[in-house]
C-alpha positions as CSV (number, residue, x, y, z in Angstrom):
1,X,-28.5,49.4,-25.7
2,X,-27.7,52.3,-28.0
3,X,-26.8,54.5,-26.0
4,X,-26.6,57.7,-28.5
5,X,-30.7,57.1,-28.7
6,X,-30.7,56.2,-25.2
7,X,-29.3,59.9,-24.8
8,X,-31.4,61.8,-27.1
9,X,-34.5,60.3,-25.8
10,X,-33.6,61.0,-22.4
11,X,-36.9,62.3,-21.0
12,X,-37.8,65.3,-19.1
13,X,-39.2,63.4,-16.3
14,X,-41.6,66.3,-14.9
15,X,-44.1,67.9,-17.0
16,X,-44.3,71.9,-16.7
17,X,-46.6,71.8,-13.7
18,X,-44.3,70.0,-11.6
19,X,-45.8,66.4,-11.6
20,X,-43.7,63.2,-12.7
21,X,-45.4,61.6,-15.4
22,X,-44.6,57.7,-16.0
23,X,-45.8,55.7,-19.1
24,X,-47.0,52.4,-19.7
25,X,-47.4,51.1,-23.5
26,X,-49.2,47.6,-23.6
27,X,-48.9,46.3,-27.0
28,X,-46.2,47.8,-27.4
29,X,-45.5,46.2,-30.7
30,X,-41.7,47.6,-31.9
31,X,-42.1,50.9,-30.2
32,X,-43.5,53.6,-32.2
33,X,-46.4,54.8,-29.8
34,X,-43.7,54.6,-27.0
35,X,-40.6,56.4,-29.4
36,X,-43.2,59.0,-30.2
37,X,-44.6,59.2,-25.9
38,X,-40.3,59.7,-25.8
39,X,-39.9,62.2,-28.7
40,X,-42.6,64.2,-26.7
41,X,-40.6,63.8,-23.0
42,X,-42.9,61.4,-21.7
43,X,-40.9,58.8,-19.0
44,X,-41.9,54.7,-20.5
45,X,-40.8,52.6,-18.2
46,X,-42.3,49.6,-20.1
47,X,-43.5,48.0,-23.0
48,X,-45.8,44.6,-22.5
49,X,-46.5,42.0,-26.0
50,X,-46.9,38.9,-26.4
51,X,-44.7,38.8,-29.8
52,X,-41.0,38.5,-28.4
53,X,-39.6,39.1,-31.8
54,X,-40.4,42.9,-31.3
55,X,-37.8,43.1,-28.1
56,X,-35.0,43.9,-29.9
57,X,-36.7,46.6,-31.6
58,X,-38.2,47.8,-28.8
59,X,-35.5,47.9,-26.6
60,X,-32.6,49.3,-28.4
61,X,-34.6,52.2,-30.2
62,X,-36.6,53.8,-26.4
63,X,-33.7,54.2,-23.7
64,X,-34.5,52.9,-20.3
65,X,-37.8,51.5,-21.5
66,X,-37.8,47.7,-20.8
67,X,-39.6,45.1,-23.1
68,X,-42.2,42.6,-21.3
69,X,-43.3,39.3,-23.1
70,X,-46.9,38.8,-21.7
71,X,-50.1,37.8,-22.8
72,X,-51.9,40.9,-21.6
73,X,-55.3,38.3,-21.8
74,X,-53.9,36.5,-18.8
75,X,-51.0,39.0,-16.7
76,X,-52.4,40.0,-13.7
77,X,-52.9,43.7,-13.3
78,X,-50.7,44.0,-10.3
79,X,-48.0,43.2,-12.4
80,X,-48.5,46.0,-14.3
81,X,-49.4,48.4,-11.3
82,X,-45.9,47.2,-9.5
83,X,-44.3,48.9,-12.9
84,X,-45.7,52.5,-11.5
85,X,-43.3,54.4,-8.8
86,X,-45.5,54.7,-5.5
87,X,-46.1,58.6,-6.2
88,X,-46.6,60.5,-9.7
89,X,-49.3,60.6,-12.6
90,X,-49.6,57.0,-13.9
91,X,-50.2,57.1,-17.5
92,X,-51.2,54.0,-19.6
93,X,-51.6,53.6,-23.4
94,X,-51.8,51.3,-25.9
95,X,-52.8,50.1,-29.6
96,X,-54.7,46.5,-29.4
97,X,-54.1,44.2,-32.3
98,X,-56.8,46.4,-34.8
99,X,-57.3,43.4,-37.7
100,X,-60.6,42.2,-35.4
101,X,-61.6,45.7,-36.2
102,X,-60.4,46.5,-39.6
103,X,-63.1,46.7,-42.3
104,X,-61.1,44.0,-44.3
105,X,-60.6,41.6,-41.4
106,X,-63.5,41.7,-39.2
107,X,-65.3,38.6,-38.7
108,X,-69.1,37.9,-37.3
109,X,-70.4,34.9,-35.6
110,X,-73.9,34.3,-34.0
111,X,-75.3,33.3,-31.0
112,X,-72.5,33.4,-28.6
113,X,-70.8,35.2,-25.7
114,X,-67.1,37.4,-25.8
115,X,-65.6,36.6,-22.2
116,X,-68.5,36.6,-20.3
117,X,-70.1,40.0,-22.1
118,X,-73.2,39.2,-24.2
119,X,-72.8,40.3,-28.1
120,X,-75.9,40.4,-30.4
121,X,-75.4,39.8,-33.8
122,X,-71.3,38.7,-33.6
123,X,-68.7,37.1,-31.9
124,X,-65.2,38.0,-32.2
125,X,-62.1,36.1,-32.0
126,X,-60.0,35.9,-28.7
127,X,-58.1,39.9,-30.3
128,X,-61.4,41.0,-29.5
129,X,-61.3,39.9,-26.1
130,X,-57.8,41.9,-25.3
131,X,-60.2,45.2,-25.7
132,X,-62.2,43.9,-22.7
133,X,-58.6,42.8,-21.1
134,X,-57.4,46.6,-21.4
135,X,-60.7,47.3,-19.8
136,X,-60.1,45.4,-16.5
137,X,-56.7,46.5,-16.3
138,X,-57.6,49.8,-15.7
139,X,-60.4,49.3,-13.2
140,X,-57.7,47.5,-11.6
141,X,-54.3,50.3,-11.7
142,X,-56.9,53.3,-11.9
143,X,-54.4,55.3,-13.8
144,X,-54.8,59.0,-14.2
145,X,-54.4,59.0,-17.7
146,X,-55.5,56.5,-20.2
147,X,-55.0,56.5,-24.0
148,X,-56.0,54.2,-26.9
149,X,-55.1,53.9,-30.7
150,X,-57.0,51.8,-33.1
151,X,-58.8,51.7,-36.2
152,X,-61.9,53.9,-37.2
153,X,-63.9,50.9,-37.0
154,X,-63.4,50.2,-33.5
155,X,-66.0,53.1,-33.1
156,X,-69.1,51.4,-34.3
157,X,-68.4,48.0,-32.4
158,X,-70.3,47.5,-28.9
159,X,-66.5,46.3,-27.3
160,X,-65.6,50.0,-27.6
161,X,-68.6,51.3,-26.5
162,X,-68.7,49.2,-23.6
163,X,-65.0,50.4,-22.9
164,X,-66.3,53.8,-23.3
165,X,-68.8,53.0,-20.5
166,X,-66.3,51.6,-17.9
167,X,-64.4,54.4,-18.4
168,X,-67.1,57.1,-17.3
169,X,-68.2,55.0,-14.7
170,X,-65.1,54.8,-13.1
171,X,-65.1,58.9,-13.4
172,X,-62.8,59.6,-16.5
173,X,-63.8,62.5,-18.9
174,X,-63.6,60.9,-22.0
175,X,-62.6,61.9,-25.4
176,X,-62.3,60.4,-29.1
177,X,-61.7,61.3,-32.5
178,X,-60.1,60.2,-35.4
179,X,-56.7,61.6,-36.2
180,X,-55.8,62.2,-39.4
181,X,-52.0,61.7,-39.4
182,X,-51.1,64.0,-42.4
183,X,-52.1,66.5,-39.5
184,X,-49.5,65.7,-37.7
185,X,-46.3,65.1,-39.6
186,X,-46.9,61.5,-41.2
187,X,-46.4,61.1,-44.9
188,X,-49.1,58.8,-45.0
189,X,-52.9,58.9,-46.0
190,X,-53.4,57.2,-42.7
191,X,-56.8,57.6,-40.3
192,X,-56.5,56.6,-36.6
193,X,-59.0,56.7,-33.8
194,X,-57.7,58.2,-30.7
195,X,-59.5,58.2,-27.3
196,X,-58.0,59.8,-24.5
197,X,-59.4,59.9,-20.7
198,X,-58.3,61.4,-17.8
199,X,-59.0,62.1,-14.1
200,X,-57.8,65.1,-13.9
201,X,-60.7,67.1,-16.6
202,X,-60.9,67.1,-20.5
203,X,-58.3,65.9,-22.2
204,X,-58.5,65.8,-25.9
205,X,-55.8,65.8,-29.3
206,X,-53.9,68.6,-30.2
207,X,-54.9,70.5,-32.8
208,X,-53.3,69.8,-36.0
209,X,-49.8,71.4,-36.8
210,X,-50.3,70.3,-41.0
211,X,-52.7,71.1,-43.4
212,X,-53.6,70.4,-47.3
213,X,-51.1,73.0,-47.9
214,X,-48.3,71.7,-46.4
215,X,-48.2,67.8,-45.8
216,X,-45.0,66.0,-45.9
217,X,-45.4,64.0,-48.8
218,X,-43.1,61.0,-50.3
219,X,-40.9,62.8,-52.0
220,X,-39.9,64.6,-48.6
221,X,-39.9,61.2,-47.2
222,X,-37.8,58.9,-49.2
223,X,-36.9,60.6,-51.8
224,X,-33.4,60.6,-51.1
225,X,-32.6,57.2,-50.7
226,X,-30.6,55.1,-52.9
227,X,-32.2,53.4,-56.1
228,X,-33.0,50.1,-55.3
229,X,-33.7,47.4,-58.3
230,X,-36.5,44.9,-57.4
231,X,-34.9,41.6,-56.1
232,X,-31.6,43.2,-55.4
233,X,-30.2,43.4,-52.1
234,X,-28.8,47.0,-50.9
235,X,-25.3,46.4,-49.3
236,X,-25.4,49.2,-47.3
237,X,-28.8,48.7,-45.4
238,X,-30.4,45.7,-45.9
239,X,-33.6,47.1,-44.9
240,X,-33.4,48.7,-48.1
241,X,-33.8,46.4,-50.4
242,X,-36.9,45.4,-52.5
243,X,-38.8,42.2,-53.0
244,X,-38.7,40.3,-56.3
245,X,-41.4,40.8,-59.2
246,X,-42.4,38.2,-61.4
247,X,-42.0,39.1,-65.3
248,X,-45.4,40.4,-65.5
249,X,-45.9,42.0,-62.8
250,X,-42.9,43.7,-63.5
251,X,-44.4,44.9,-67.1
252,X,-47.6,45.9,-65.1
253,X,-45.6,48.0,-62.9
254,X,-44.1,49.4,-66.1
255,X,-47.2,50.4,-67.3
256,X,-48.5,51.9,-64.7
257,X,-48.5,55.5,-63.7
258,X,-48.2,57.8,-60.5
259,X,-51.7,58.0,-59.1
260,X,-53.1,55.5,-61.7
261,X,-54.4,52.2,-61.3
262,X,-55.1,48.8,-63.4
263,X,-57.2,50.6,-65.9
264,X,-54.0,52.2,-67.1
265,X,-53.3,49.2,-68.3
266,X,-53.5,46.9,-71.9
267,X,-55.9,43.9,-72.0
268,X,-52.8,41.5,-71.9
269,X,-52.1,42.7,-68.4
270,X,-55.3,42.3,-66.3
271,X,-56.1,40.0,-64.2
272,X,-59.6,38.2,-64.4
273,X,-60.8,39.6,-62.0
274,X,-60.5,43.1,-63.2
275,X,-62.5,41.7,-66.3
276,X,-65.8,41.4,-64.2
277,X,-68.2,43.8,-63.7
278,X,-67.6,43.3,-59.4
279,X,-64.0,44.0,-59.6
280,X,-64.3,47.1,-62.3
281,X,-64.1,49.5,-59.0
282,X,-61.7,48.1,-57.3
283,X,-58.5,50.0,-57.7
284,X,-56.8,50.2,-54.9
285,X,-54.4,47.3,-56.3
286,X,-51.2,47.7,-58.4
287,X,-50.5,51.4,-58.5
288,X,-48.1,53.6,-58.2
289,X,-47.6,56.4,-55.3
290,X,-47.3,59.7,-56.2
291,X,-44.1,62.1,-55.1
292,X,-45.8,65.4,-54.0
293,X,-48.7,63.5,-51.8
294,X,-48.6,61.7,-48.6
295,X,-48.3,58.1,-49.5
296,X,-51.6,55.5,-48.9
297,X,-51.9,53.7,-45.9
298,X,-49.1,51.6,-44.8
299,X,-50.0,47.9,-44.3
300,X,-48.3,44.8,-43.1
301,X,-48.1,43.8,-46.2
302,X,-46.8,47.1,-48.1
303,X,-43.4,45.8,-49.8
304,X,-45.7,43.8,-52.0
305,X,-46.6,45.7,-55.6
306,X,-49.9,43.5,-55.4
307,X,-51.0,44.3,-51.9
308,X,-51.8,47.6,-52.3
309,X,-50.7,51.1,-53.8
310,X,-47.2,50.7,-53.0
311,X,-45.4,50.8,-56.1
312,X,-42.7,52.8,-56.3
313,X,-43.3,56.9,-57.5
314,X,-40.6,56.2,-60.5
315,X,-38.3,52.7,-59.8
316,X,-40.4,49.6,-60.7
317,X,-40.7,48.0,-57.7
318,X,-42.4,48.2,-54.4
319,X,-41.9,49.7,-51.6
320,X,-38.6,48.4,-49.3
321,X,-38.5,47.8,-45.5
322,X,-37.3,50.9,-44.6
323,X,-39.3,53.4,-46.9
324,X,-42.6,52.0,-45.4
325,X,-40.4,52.7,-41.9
326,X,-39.7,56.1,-43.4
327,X,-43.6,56.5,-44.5
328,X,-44.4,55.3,-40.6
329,X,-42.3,58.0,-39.3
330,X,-39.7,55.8,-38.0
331,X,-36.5,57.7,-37.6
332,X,-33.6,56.5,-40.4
333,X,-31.3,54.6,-37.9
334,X,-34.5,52.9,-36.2
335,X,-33.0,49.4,-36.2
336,X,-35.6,46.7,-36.6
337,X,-33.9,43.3,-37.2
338,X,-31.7,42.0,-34.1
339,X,-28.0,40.9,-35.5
340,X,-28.6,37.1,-33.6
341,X,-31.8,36.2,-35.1
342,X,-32.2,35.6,-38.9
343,X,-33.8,38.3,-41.3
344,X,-37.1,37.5,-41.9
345,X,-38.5,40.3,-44.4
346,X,-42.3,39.2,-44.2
347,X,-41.9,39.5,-39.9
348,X,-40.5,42.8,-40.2
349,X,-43.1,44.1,-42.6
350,X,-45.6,42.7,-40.3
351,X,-43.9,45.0,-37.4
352,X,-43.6,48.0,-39.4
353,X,-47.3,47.7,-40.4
354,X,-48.8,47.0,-37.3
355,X,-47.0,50.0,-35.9
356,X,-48.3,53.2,-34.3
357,X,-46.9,55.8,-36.2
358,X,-44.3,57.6,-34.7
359,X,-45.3,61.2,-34.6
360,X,-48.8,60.3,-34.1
361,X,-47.5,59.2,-30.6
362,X,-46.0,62.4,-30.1
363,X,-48.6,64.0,-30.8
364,X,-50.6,61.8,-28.2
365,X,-47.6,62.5,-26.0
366,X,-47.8,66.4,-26.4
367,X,-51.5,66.4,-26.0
368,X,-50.8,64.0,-22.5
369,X,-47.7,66.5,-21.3
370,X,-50.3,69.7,-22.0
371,X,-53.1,68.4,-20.4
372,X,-50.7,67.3,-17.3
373,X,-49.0,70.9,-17.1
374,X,-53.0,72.7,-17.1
375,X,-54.3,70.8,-15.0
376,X,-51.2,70.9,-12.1
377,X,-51.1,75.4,-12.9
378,X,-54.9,74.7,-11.8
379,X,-54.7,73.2,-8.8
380,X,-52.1,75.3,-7.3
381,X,-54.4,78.3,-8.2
């Protein structure tokens, strides 16, 4: 445990009305909904994924919070209720895998049934299903609070709007939006759907504390960090340290510029693909990130100069481990890689990506803790 985290995370326990609040996260992933829930004095007790490899992360970045390895799919929910103390506000959250939802990702078959619930046109693969699994959970535990973070997307499919249902029928008021998380404090060009229900009356988001005229950009973010040269490993944090590029790509990288794209570049550089009428448009490949902007979004597959805009603003290379942390609103000394198991850079990326960012979750958290503190000031009136 590190217990100078352990310390500053230490929550306040009881919100300003009096109440004890107590968290659950399920898909928890490495944390960063829960270390943002923290950041905001929310109590997590727990954490439940099926991916054990995010334990150590979890665990020795968000105090007392224990890690669970469960498939959500098939843990009964009294295992989750017997997490609850017997009295208090039971608050549960949680960020389903979102690639069943993504644009890029999402995947339609015909002519067949998702657990039991008829689908028209589609049929998802078993992520879809853990959407559904969420659904019974909290039919079962009844929480007073219940919050979700996914993809835009996850709007416009009939899994959430059947989730939507359950929820009023079982006598939630029910908000959603989607969060842009410039808004709140993350350097990242990053749009999130947020839904929030409670028991108690309307709950809802926070209103923004950012604007256009003042979002932390990349510069802020990691522009202080050491220079890293692509393929090098940085002694000091290994995190830090940048993938190889290949001879070309590293004379495409070299050509391009902040906020550019492929067209910035000679003939003798492009790909085929670029050379066809279809892929003319598509530019959000091979470029650069610009300092005095939030950065694009951060994928699982950001500390690759192909995948995406995630070339460095000035060094040519892309993006290392712990700038797309940074980006993510990890804090610095957030320690991702467990010193028993062996570094895997592609898992880690994979973590960081998949990720709730962090001040997005406080912001959730806030939003939770405000809503708590009303709605205790009106009952006692």
């Amino acid at each position: 445990m590190n217990i100078k985290r352990a310390n500053e995370l230490m929550p306040i326990g009881k919100t300003g009305g009096g109440a004890t609040a107590t968290v659950v996260d399920l898909f928890c992933g490495i944390g960063g909904l829960t270390h943002g829930l923290l950041l905001a004095g929310l109590n997590v007790l727990a954490g439940i994924d099926l991916d054990l490899s995010c334990r150590h992360a979890y665990e020795y970045n968000n105090g007392s919070a224990r890690f669970i390895c469960a498939d959500l799919s098939s843990l009964s929910p009294a295992v989750i209720a017997a997490l609850y103390p017997a009295d208090g506000i039971r608050v549960l959250v949680g960020c389903a895998p979102c690639q069943p939802f993504s644009k890029y990702t999402k995947r339609y078959r015909k002519g067949e049934q998702n657990g039991g619930r008829e689908n028209d046109d589609w049929q998802c693969d078993n992520k879809w299903r853990l959407i559904y699994s969420f659904s019974d959970i909290v039919e079962h535990i009844r929480p007073e609070i219940v919050s979700i973070e996914n993809v835009p997307e996850l709007a416009t499919e009939k899994v959430f709007a059947d989730f939507h249902c359950a929820l009023l029928r079982l006598g939630y008021n029910v908000s959603h939006s989607v969060a842009y998380c410039p808004d709140y404090g993350v350097s990242q060009n990053r749009r999130r759907l947020v839904l929030l229900a409670s028991l108690f009356g309307n709950l809802s988001l926070i209103k923004p504390i950012h604007n256009d005229g003042n979002y932390p950009t990349v510069r802020e973010c990691i522009g202080d960090l050491p220079h890293v040269v692509a393929g090098a490993e940085n002694t000091e944090d290994k995190l830090h340290s940048a993938s190889e590029l290949s001879p070309i790509n590293l004379r495409r990288i070299r050509s391009s510029v902040p906020g550019g794209t492929w067209h910035d570049w000679d003939d003798s550089l492009q790909l085929k693909c670029h050379k066809k009428s279809t892929g003319q448009t598509y530019t959000s490949i091979y470029g650069r990130m610009t300092w005095d902007a939030p950065s694009p979004t951060i994928t699982t597959q950001f500390f690759g100069y192909g995948n995406g805009r995630f070339g460095h603003p000035e060094q040519d290379r892309a993006l290392t481990l712990r700038e797309g942390a940074l980006l993510q609103s990890f804090p610095p000394d957030y320690s991702f890689v467990d010193p028993e198991w062996a570094f895997n850079r592609r898992k880690v990326g994979v973590h960081i990506g998949n990720a709730v960012p962090v001040e997005l979750g406080r912001a959730i958290g806030e939003s939770i803790k405000i809503h708590i503190s009303e709605a205790n000031v009106n009952e006692q009136q």
